[in-house]
N, C-alpha and C positions, 0 to 999 in steps of 0.2 A: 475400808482402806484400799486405794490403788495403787498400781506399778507406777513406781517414781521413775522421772525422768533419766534418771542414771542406770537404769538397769539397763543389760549389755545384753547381747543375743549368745546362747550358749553356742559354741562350735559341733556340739553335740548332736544339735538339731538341724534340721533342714532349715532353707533358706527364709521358705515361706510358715516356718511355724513359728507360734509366739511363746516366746519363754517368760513373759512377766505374770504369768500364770502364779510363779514361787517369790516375784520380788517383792519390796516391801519399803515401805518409807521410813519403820523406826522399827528397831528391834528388841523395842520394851513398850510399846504400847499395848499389848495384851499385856502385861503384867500392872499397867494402870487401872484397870479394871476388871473384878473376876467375873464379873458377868456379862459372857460373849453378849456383842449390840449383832444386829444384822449385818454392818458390814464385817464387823471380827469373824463372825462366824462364816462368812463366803471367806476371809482370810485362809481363817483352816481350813476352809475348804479348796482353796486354790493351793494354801502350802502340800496338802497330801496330792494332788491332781500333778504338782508338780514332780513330786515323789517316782509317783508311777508312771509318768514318764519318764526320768531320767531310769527307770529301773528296765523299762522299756524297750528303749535305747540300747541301754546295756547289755541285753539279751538280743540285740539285731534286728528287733521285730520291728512292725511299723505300726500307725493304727490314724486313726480322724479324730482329729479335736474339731467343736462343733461350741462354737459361741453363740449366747444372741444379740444379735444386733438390736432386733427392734423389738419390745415386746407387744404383746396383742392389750388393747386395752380394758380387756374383759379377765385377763390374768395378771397378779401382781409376783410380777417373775422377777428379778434382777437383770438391766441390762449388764451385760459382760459374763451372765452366768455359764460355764464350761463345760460340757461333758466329755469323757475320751473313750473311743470306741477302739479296742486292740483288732488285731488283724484277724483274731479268733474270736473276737463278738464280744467279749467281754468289753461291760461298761462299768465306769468310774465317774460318780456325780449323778445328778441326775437335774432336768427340768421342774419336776415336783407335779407328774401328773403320767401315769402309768402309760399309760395308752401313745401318750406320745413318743416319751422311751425308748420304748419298745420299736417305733417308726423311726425312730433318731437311728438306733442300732442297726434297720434293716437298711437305711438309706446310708449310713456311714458306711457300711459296708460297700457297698455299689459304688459308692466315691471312691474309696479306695482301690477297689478293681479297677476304676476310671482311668485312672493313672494321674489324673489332672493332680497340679499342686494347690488351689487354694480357687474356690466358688461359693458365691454367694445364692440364698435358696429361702425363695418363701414358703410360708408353712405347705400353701394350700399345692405346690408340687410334689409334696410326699404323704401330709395328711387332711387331705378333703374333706375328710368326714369328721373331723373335730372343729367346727362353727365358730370357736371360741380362741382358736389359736390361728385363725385365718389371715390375720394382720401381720402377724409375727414373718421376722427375717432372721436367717443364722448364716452363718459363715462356718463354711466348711475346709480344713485346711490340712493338710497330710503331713505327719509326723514321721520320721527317719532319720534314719541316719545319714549324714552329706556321703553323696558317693564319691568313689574313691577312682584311680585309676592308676593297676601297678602298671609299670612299662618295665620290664625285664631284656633289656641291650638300650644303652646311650650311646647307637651309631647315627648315619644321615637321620634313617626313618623315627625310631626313637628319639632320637632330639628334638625332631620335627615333632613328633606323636606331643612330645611331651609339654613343648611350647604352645601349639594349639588346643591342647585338652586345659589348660592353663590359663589363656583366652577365653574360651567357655564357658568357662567358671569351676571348673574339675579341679578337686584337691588329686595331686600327682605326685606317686612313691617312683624315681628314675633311680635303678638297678643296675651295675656292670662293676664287671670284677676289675675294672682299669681304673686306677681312682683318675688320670688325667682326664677320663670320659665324663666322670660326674662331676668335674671341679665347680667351685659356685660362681666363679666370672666367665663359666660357659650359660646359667641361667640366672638371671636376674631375679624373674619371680618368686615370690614368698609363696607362692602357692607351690611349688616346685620342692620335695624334699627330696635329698639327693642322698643314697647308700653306695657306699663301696663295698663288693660280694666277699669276704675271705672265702664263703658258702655259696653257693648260689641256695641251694634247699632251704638254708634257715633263713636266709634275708630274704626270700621271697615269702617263705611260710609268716615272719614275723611283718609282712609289710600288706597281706592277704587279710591276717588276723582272723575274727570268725564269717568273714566272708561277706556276709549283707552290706550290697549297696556297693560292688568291689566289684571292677570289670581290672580282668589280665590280660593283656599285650606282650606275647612273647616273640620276640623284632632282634633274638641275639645273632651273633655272627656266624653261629656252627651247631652240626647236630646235638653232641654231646652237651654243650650249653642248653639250647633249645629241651631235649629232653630230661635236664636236670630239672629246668624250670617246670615244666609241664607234669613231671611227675609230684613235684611240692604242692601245684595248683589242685591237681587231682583227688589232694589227701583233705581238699579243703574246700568248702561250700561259695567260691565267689557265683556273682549273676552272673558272667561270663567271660570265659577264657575264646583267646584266640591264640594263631599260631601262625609267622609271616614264614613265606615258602612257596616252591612249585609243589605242583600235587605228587609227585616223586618223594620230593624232601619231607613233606607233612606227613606222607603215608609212611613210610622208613620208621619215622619216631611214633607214629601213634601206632606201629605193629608190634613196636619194640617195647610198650606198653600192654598190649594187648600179651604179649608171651608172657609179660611182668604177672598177670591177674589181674589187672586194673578194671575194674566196672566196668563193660560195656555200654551201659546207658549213657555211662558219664561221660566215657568218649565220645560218645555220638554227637554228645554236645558241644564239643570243641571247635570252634569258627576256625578250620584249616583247611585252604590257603585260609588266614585270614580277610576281613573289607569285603565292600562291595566291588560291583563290577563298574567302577567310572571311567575304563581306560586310563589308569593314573600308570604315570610314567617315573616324574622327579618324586624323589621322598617325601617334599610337602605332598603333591596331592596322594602320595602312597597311606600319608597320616590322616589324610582328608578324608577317603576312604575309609579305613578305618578307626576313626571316628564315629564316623556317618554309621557305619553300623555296630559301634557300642548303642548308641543314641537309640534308633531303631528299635532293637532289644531291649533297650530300658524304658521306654516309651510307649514301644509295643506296634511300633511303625511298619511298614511293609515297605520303604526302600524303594518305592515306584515315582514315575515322574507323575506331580499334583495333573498334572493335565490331564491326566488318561482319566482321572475323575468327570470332567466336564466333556471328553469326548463320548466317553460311556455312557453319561447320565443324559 
């Protein structure tokens, strides 16, 4: 049995993962027969595969699902057969030949450090020395959670912030205690969710959530703002916080954190001033900037112009 046509991509998952891992064309054809055929049985086996991934998910983690594409013609493997490799190495499925496994889990792992979202890999780039599996092709594709991006102030930059990261492809929580700042015929976008703060601490905590895959933008209009947000972001694990300001104004609020007892490591990681250095002036390119180095850090970029690669090299 295969993923019908109808089956929807979960919002759960990233863009480039495949959820039809758990879909299904009839919800009573294993009860037609009690003896799993080969394809029932990869059913069960993709309905539990789906499982642990949504459980996955749900825990923040990430991990490499790993299909086969092409099978080698010396093994009778299942095309489309899955395995998922969590971010801790733990696998789920298997190919049906130990040795290789075991190369799936060390190569999935690699991919994952990669950053890349979704590569295709023949056997004999990861395992050479099994003759038999030589022909074979998998596709290797990164499982997470869609990232997020809070913007905490819906002023010039913040709007700005929020409509470009929107563009992108960035799902976007826009923050500010003015409901006139978040109205919805200021943004069109459905990717665009818009909170009015009674709190700034809780609606930033509740729009943060467990943090994975979650970059914060704190772009408000004043200190006491600014360090309300920063201190909720602190209590909470995002990939990264940033902080807009002169190095005066940034350093004020992360001291006044620091008297708080707040982590020092944690602080050290706060992008204050926040962005890169593009010379941005207007608030579009202020969002551009930082943008560019959300990206970076989630990518794992270094922010330098590509050219300096071909003068160097």
């Amino acid at each position: 049995m295969v993923a019908g046509p109808s089956c929807r991509r979960s919002n759960r998952f990233s863009q480039t993962a495949l959820i039809q891992v758990g879909c299904v064309q009839s919800d009573n054809e294993l009860d037609k027969n009690p003896v799993p055929s080969k394809n029932q049985s990869s059913l069960l086996s993709s309905l539990s595969l789906a499982t642990t991934i949504q459980q996955l998910l749900d825990r923040g983690h990430s991990g490499t699902l790993i299909t086969l594409l092409e099978p080698s013609k010396e093994i009778d493997t299942i095309v489309g057969t899955k395995v998922l490799i969590d971010e801790l190495g733990q696998r789920t499925g298997s190919f049906g030949d130990s040795q290789l496994d075991e190369a799936i889990n060390r190569f999935g792992l690699e991919f994952l450090a990669s950053r890349n979202n979704v590569r295709m890999v023949e056997a004999t780039e990861f395992v050479p020395e099994l003759p038999a599996w030589q022909a074979a092709k998998f596709l290797f594709e990164r499982i997470e959670v869609e990232s997020k991006i809070v913007i905490c102030g819906a002023g010039h930059v913040g709007a700005a912030l929020a409509t470009l990261s929107s563009f992108a492809g960035y799902n976007v929580v826009l923050i500010d205690d003015r409901a006139e700042f978040v109205a919805r015929e200021r943004f069109t976008e459905e990717r665009i969710e818009l909170i009015v703060a009674t709190d700034w601490s809780e609606a930033v905590l509740s729009a943060i959530g467990i943090g994975k895959g979650v970059a914060v933008a704190i772009v408000t209009r004043g200190h006491n703002e600014d360090e309300k947000c920063l201190r909720a972001a602190m209590n909470t694990e995002p990939d990264y916080v940033g902080m807009i300001g002169s190095k005066r104004r940034t350093r004020i609020v992360l001291d006044r954190l620091r008297e708080a007892g707040f982590n020092e490591e944690k602080l050290e990681r706060v992008h204050a001033p926040i962005g890169l250095d593009i010379g941005a002036v207007t608030p579009e390119e202020v969002a551009l900037a930082i943008l560019a180095e959300m990206i970076a850090v989630r990518r794992g970029g270094k922010g330098l112009p590509l050219s300096l690669q071909r003068r160097s090299g």
